[in-house]
BALOBA-1460 file (C-alpha; in Angstrom, 3 decimals):
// residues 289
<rec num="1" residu="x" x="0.000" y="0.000" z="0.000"/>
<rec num="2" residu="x" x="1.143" y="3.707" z="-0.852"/>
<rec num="3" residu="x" x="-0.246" y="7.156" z="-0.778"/>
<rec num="4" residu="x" x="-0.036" y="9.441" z="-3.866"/>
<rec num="5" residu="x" x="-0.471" y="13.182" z="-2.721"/>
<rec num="6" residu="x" x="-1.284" y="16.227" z="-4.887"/>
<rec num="7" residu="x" x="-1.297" y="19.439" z="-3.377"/>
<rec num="8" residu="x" x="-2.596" y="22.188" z="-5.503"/>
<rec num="9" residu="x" x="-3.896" y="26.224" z="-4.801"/>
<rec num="10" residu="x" x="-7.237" y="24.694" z="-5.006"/>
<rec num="11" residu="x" x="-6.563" y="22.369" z="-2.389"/>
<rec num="12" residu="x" x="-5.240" y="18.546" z="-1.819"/>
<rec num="13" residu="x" x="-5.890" y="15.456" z="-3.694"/>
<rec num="14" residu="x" x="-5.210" y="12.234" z="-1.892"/>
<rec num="15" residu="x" x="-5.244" y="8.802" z="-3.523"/>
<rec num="16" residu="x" x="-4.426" y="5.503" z="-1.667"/>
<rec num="17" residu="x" x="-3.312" y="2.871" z="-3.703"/>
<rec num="18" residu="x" x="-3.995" y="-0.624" z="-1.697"/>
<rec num="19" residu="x" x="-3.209" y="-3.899" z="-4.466"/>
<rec num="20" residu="x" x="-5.430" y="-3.006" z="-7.302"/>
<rec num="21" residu="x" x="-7.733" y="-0.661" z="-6.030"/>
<rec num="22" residu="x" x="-7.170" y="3.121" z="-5.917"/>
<rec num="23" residu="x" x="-8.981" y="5.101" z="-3.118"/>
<rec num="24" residu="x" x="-9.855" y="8.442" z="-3.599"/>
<rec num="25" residu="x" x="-10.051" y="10.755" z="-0.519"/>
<rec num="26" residu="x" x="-12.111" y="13.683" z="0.218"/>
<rec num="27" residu="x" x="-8.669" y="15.627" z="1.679"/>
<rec num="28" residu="x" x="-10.285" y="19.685" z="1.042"/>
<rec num="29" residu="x" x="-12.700" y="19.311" z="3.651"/>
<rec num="30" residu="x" x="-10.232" y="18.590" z="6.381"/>
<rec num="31" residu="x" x="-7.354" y="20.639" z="4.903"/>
<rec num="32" residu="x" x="-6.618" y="24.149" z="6.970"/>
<rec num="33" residu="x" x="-3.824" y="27.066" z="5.475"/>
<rec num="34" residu="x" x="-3.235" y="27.063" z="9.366"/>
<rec num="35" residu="x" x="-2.470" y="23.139" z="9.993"/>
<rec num="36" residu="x" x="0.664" y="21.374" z="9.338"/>
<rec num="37" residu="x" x="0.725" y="18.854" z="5.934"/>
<rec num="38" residu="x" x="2.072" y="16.070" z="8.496"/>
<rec num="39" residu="x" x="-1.114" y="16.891" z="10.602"/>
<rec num="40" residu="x" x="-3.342" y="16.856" z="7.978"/>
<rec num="41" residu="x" x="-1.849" y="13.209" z="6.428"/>
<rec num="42" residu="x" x="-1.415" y="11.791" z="9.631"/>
<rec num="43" residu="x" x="-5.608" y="12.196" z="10.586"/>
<rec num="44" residu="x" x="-6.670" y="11.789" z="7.158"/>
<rec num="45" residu="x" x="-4.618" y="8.419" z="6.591"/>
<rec num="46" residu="x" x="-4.902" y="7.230" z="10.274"/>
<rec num="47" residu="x" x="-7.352" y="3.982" z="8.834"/>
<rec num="48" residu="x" x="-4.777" y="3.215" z="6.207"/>
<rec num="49" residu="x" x="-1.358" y="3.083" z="8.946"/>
<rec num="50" residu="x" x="-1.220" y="-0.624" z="9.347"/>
<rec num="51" residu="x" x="1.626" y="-3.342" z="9.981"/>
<rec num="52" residu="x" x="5.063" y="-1.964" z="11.108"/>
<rec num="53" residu="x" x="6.278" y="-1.091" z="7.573"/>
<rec num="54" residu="x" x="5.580" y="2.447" z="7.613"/>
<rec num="55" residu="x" x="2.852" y="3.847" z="5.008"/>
<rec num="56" residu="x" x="4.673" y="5.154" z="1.969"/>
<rec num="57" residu="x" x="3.298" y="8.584" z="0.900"/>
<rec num="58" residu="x" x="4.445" y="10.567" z="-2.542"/>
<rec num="59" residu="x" x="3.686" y="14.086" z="-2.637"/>
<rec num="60" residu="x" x="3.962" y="16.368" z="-4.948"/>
<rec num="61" residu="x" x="3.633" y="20.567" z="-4.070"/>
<rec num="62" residu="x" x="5.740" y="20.540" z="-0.603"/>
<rec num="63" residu="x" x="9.035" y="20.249" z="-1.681"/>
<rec num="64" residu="x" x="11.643" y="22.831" z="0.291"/>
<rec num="65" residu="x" x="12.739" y="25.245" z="-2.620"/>
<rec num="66" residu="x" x="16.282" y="24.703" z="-1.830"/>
<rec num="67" residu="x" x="16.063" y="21.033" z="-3.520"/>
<rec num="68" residu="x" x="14.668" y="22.660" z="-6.845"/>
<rec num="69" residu="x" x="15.791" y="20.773" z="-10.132"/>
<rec num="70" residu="x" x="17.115" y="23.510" z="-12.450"/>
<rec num="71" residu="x" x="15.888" y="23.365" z="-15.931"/>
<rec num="72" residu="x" x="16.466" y="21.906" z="-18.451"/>
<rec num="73" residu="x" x="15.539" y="18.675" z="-16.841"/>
<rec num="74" residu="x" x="13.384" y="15.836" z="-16.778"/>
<rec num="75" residu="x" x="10.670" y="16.238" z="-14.328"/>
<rec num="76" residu="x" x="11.673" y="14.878" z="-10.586"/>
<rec num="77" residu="x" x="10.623" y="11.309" z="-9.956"/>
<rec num="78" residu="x" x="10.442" y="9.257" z="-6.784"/>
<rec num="79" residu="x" x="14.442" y="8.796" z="-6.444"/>
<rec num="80" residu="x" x="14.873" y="12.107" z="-6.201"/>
<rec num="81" residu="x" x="12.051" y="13.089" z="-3.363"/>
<rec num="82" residu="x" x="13.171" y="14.003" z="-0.490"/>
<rec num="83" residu="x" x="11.944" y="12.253" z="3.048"/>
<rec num="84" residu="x" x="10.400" y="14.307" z="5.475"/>
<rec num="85" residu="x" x="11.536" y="14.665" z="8.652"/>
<rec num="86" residu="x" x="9.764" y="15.360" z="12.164"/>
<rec num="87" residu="x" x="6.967" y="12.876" z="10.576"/>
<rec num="88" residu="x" x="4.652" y="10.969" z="11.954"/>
<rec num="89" residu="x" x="6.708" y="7.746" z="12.741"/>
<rec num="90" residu="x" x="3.777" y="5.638" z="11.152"/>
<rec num="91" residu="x" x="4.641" y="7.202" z="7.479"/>
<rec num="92" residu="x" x="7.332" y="7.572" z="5.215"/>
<rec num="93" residu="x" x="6.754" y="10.434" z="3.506"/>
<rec num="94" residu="x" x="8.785" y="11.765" z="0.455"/>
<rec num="95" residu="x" x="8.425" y="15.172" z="-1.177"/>
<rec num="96" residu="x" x="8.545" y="15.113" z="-4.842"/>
<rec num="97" residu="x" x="11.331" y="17.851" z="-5.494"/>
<rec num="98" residu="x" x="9.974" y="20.905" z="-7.944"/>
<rec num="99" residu="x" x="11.736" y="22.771" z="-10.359"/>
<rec num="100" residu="x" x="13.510" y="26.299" z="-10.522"/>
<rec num="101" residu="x" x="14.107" y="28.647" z="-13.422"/>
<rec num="102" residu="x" x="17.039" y="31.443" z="-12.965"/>
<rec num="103" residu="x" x="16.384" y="33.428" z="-15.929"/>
<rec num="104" residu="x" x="13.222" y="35.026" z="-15.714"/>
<rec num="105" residu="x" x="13.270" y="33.891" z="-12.314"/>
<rec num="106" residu="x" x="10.194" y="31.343" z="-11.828"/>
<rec num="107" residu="x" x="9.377" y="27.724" z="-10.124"/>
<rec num="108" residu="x" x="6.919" y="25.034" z="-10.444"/>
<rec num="109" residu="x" x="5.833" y="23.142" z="-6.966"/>
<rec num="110" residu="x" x="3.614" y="20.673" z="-7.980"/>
<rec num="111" residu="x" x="2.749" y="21.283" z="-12.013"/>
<rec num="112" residu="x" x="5.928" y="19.045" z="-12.757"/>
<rec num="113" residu="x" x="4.262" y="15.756" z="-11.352"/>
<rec num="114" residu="x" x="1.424" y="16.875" z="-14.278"/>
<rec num="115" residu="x" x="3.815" y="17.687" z="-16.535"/>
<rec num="116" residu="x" x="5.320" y="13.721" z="-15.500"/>
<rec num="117" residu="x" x="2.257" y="12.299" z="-16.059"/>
<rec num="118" residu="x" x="1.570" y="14.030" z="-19.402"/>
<rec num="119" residu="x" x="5.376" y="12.898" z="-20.720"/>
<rec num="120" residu="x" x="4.314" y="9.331" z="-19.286"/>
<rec num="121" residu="x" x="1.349" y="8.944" z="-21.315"/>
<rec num="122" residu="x" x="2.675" y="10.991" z="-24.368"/>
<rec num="123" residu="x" x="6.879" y="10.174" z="-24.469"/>
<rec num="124" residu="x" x="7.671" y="11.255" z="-27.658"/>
<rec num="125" residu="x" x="5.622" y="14.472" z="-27.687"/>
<rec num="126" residu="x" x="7.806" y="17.898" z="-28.039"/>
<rec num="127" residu="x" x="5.496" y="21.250" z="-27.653"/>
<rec num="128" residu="x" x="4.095" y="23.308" z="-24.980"/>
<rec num="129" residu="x" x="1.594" y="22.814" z="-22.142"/>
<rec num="130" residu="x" x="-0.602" y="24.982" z="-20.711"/>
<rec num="131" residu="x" x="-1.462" y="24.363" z="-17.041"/>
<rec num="132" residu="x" x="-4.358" y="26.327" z="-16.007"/>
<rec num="133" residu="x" x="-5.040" y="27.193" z="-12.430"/>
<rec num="134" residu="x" x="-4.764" y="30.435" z="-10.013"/>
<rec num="135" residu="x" x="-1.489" y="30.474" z="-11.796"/>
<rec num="136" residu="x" x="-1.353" y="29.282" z="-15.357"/>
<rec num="137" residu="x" x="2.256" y="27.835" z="-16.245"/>
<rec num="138" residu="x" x="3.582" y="27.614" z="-20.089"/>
<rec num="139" residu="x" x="6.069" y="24.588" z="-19.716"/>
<rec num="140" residu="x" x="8.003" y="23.758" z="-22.910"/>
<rec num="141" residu="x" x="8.531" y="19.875" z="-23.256"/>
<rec num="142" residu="x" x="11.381" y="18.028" z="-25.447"/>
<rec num="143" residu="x" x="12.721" y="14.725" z="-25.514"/>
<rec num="144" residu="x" x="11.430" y="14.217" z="-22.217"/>
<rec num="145" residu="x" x="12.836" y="17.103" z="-20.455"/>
<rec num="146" residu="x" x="11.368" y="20.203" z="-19.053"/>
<rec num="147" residu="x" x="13.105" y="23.474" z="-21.145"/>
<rec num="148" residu="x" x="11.912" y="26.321" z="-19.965"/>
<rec num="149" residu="x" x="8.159" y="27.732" z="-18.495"/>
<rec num="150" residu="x" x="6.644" y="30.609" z="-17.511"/>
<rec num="151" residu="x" x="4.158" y="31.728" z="-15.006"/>
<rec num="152" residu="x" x="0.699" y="34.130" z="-15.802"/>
<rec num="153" residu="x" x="-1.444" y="35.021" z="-12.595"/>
<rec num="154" residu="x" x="-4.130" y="35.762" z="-14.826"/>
<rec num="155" residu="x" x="-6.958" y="34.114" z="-12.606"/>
<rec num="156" residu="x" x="-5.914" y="35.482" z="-9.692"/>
<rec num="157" residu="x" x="-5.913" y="38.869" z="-11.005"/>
<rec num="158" residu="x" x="-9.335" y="38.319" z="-12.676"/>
<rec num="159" residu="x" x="-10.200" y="37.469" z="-8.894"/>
<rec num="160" residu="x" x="-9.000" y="40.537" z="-7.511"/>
<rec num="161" residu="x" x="-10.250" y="42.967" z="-10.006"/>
<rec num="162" residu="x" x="-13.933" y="41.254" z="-10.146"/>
<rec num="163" residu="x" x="-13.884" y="40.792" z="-5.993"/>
<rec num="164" residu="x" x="-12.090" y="43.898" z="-5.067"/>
<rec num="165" residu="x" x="-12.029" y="47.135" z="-7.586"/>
<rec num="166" residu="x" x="-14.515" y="48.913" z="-9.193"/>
<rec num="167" residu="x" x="-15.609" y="46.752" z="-11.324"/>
<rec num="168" residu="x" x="-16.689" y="44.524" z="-8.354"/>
<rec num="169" residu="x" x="-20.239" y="45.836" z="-8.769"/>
<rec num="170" residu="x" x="-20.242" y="45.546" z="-12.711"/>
<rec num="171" residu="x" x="-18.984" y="41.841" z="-13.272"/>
<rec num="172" residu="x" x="-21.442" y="39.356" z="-12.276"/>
<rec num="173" residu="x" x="-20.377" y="35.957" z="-10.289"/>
<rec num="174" residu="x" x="-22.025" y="33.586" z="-12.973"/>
<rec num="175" residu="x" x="-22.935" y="33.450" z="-16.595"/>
<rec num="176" residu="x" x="-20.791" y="33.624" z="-19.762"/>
<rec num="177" residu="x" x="-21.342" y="34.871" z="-22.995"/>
<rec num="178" residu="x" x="-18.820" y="33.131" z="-25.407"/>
<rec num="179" residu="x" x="-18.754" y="35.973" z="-28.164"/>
<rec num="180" residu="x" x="-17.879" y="38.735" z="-26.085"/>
<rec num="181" residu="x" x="-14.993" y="36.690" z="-24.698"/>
<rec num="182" residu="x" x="-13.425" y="35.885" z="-28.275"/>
<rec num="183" residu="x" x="-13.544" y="39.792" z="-28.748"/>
<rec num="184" residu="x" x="-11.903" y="40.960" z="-25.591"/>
<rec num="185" residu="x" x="-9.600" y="38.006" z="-26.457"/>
<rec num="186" residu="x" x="-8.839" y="39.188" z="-29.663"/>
<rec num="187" residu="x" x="-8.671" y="43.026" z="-28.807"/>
<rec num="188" residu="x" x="-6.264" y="42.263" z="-25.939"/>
<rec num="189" residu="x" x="-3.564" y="40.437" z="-28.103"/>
<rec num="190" residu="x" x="-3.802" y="43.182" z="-30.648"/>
<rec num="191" residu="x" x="-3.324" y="46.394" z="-28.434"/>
<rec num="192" residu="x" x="-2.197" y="45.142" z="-25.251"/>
<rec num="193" residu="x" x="-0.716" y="48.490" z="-24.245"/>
<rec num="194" residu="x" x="-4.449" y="49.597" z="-23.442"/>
<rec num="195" residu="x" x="-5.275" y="47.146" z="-20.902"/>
<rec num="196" residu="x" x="-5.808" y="49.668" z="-18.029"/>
<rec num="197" residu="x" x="-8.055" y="51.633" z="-20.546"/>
<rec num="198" residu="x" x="-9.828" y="49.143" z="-21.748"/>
<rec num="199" residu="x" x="-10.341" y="47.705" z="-17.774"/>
<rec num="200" residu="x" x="-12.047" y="51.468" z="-16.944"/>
<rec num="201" residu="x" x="-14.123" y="50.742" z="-20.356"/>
<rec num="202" residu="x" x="-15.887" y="48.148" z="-18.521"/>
<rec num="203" residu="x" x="-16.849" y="50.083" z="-15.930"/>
<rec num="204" residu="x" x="-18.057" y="53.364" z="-17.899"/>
<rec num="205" residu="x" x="-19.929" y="50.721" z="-20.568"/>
<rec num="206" residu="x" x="-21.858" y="49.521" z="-16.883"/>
<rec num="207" residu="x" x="-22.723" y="53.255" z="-16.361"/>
<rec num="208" residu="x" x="-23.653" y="53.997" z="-18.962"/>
<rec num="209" residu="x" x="-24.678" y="51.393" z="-20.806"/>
<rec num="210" residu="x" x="-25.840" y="48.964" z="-18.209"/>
<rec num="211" residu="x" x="-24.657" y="45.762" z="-19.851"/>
<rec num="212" residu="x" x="-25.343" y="42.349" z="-18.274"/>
<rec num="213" residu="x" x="-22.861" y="41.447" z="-15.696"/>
<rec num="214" residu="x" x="-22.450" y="37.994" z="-17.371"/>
<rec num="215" residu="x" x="-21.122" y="39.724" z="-20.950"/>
<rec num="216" residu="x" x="-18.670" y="42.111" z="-18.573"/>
<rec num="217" residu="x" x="-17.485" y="38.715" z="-16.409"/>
<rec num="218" residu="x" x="-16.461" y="37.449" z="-19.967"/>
<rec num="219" residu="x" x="-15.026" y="40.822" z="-21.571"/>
<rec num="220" residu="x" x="-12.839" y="40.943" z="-18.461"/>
<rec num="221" residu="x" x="-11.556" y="37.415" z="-18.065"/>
<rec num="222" residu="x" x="-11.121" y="37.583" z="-21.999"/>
<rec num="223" residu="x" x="-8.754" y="40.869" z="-21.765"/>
<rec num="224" residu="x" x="-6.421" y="39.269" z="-19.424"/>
<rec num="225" residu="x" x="-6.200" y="35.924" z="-21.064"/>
<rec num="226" residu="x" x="-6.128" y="38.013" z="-24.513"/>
<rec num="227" residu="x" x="-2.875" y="39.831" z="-22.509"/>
<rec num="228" residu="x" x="-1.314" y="36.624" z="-21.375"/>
<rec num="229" residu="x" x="-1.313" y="35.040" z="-24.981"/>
<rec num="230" residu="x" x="0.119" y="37.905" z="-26.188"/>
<rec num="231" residu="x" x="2.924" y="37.806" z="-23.742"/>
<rec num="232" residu="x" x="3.345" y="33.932" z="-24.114"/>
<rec num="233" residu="x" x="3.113" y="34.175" z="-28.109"/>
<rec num="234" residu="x" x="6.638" y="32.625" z="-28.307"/>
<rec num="235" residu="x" x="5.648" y="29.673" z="-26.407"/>
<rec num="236" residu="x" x="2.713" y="28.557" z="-28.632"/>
<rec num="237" residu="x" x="3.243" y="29.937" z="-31.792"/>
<rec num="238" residu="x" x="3.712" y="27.175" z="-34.681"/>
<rec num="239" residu="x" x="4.220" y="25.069" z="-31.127"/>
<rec num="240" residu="x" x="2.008" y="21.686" z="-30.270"/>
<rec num="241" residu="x" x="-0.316" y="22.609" z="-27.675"/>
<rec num="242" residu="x" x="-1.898" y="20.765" z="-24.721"/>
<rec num="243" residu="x" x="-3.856" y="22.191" z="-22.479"/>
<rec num="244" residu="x" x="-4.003" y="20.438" z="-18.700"/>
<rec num="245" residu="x" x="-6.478" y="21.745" z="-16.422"/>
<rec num="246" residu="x" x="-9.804" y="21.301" z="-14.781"/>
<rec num="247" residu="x" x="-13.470" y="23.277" z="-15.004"/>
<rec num="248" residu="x" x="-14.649" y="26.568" z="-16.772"/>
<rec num="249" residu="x" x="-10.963" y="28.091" z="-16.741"/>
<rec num="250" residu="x" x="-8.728" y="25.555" z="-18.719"/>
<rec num="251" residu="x" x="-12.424" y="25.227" z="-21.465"/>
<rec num="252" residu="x" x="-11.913" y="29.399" z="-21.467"/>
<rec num="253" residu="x" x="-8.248" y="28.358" z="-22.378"/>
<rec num="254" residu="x" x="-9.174" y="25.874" z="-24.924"/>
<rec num="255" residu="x" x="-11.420" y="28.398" z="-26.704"/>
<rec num="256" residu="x" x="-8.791" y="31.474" z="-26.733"/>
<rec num="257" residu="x" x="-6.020" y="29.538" z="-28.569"/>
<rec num="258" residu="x" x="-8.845" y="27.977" z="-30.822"/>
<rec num="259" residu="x" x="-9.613" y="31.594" z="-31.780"/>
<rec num="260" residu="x" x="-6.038" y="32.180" z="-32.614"/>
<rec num="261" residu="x" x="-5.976" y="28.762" z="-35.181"/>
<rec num="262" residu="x" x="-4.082" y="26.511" z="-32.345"/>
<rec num="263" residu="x" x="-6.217" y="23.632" z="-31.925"/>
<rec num="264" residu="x" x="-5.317" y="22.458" z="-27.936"/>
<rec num="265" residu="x" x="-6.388" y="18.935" z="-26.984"/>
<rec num="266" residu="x" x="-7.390" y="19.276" z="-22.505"/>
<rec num="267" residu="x" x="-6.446" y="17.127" z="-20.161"/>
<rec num="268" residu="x" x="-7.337" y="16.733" z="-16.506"/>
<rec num="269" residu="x" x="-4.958" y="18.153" z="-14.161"/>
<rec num="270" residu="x" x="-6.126" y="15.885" z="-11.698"/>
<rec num="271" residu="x" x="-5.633" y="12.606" z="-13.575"/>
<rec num="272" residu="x" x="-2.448" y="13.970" z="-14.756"/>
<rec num="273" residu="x" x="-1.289" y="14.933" z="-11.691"/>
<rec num="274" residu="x" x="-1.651" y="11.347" z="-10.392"/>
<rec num="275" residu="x" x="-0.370" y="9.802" z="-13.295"/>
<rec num="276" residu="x" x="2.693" y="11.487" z="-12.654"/>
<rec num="277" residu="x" x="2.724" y="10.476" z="-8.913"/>
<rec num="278" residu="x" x="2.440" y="6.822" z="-10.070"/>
<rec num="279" residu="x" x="5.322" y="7.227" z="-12.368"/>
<rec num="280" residu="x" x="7.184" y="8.577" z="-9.339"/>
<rec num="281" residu="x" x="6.454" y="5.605" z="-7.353"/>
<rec num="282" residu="x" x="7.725" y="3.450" z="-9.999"/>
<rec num="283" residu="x" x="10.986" y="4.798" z="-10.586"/>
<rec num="284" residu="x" x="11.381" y="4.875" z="-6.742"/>
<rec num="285" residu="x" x="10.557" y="0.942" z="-6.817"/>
<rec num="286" residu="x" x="13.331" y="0.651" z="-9.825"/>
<rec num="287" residu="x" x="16.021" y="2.253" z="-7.972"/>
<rec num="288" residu="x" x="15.112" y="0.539" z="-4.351"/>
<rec num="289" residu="x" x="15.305" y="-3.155" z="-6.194"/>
């Protein structure tokens, strides 16, 4: 029996693996920002701590930044996570080192088990992935290795701006309307340099105008992704594209580079995530035989 862990900004996925049979666990609702990942694991997996082997646990996301792999490299597997110490006793648990970037300076803590998985299930593809997420990551991919990335807080910022400015009152919290998206998409990339114009346009056009707050929710989310493909042109242009995410952010993805002539296949950043994990724990069973 092992333990594949996946922490991500949305939260923790947990997956036991016992023989055959893979056991998903419902880790968000006991996960706190204020409660230590050892305290967390150790109530979560207390039914699963049996025999005096202790519990093997993978995780990926919680990896000290000092053990970063530099790029280029492949992603970090199992022989190169690092145990844990101060642990519960009962577990052995191994952090799944992440990767640093000097130059522009950048890291991924957790997005290079996905990018693992992806590589295991698609070894001889070269190109670019988009991870979506609070942060979206552009990781370039060849022969295996991981080349170069960069990192886009586009959703956060869409977050902040529709929770927090003054357009709080003018973008609504549901609803999408496709068209308008593909426009502020396309008016982004092609004058980028009047973002903060175009941001107090919303607000006026609500004022004025009084549009519906699901056409404003789109135009806004569709200028900053329209901004970040504009920055990140020289990662996907002429480049294969995958896109590896979960929900109404990585489809929003999806659509943008379809309106630019990139056709992206998506992937679940979940199953990636612990199809990566699983490759970990294989590598670590190679190099412990």
């Amino acid at each position: 029996m092992w333990v594949a862990v996946d922490i991500q900004a949305r939260g923790m996925r947990v997956w036991v693996h016992d023989q055959d049979a893979v056991i998903p666990l419902e880790a968000d609702l006991g996960v706190s920002s204020n409660e230590p990942l050892v305290a967390v694991l150790g109530r979560l997996l207390l039914p699963y701590v049996k025999g005096a082997e202790p519990l093997l646990v993978l995780c990926s996301g919680a990896s000290d930044p000092a053990s970063f792999a530099p790029v280029p490299v492949a992603p970090p597997n199992g022989g190169t996570a690092v145990q844990v110490q101060e642990c519960d006793p009962r577990m052995d648990l191994r952090a799944i080192s992440g990767v640093g970037q000097a130059r522009p300076s950048d890291f991924l803590s957790g997005e290079e088990t996905a990018v693992a998985g992806f590589i295991a299930a698609h070894p001889k593809w070269d190109g670019v992935l988009c991870i979506t997420g609070n942060h979206s990551k552009w990781v370039h991919i060849s022969a295996g290795e991981i080349v170069s990335f960069q990192t886009f807080m586009t959703t956060e910022m869409f977050e902040l701006l529709a929770q927090r400015s003054s357009l709080a009152g003018d973008v609504g919290e549901s609803g999408w309307d496709s068209d308008a998206f593909a426009l502020a998409v396309s008016d982004a990339m092609s004058r980028p340099e009047k973002m903060t114009a175009t941001l107090f346009s919303l607000h006026a056009d609500a004022v004025l105008k009084d549009p519906s707050p699901a056409v404003a929710r789109a135009r806004l989310f569709g200028m900053l992704v329209g901004m970040e493909l504009a920055a990140a042109r020289p990662y996907w242009l002429g480049q294969n594209v995958a896109v590896i995410g979960t929900g109404d952010t990585a489809d929003h993805y999806v659509a943008a580079l379809k309106g630019q002539g990139v056709i992206a296949p998506q992937l679940d950043r979940d199953k990636m995530g612990l199809e990566g994990l699983r490759a970990a724990f294989m590598s670590l069973q190679t190099n412990d035989a």
